[in-house]
Each structure stands twice: as structure tokens, then as C-alpha cells.
C-alpha positions as CSV (number, residue, x, y, z in Angstrom):
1,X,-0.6,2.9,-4.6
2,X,-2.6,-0.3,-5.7
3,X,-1.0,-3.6,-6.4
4,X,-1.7,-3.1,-10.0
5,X,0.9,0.2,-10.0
6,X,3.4,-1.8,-7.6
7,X,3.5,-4.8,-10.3
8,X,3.9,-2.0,-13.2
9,X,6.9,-0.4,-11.6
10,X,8.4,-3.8,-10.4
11,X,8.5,-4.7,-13.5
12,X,10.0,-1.8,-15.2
13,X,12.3,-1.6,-12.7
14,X,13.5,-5.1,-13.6
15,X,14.0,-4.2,-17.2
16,X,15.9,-0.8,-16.3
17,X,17.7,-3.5,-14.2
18,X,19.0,-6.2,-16.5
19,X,19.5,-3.3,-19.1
20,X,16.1,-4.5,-21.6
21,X,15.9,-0.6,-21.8
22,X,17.2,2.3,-20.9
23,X,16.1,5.4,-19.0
24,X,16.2,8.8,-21.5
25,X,19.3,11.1,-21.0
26,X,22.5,11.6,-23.0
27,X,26.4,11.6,-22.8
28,X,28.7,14.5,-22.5
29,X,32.3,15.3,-24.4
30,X,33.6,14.0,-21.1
31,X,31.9,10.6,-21.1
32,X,30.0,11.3,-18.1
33,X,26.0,10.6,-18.7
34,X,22.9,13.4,-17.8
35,X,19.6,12.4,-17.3
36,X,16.5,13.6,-19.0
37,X,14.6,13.8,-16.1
38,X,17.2,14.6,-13.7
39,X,14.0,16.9,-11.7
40,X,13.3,13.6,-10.1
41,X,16.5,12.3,-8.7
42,X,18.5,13.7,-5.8
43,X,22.3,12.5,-6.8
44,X,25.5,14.1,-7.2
45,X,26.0,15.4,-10.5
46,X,28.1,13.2,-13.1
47,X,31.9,14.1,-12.7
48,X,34.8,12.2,-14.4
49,X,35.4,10.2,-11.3
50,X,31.3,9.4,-11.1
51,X,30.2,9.7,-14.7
52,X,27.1,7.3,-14.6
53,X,25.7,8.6,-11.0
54,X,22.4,9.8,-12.2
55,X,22.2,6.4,-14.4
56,X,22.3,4.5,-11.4
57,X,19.9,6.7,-9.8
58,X,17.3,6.3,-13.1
59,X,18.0,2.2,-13.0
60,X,16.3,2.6,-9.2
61,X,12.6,1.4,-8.3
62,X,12.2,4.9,-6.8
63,X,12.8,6.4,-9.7
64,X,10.6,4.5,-11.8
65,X,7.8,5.4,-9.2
66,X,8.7,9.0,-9.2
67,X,7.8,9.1,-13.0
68,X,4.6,6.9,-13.0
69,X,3.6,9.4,-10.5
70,X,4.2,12.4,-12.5
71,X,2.9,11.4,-16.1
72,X,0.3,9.5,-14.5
73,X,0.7,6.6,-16.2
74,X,-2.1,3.6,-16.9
75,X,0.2,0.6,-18.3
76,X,3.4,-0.7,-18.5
77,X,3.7,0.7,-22.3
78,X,2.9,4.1,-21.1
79,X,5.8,4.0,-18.6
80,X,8.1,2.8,-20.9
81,X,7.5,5.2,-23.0
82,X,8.4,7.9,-19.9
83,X,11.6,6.1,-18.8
């Protein structure tokens, strides 16, 4: 990985971390939340007692590598747009 890709997914990682976006997925009748791209996380599935697990597995910087390395993405915009 080249310091250029590091420094993208540093910094997306940041905003995922001080909530400036939010990674794609959607809440249940139960209030327990699903990712989109749930393919690329290995993490319990949400339960009522740990609704948000796979959000806190989609705010992680090895998450945001996992989906720069499958859309192959050039920019920070482009991974964004992934998240």
C-alpha cells in the first residue's frame, strides 16, 4: 500500500470517527443497525443487547481499507462515496 492510500484511509477513517459521515447500512424494527457491506466485516451480528456491533466494525480503519481495496478506489471522494 503507498503512503498516498495510507493517508486516504487515515483520513476517512477519522471522519467515520468523529461521525463527519457515516458508513451505508440501515436500522431494523428492533433498533439494531445492518451494514451494507457487512461481506467485509467479521463481527457478531446486531442483537438487542449489541445493536450497533457491525457500526462499530464499519467506523474501524480496517474497514475502510477493506473497501478501498475492493472498489479500487483513486481519491478520497471515491471512497466516500463507497463508505
Amino acid at each position: 500500500m503507498t503512503i498516498q492510500k495510507d493517508e486516504m484511509i487515515k483520513e476517512v477513517y477519522t471522519m467515520l470517527k468523529d461521525r463527519e459521515i457515516n458508513p451505508s447500512g440501515y436500522f431494523d424494527d428492533g433498533g439494531r443497525w445492518f451494514s451494507h457491506n457487512a461481506d467485509l466485516i467479521d463481527v457478531r451480528e446486531p442483537s438487542r443487547a449489541w445493536p450497533y456491533s457491525q457500526l462499530t466494525a464499519c467506523r474501524s480503519r480496517k474497514y475502510v481499507a477493506k473497501i478501498a481495496e475492493k472498489h479500487k478506489v483513486q481519491s478520497v471522494e471515491q471512497l466516500i462515496k463507497c463508505i
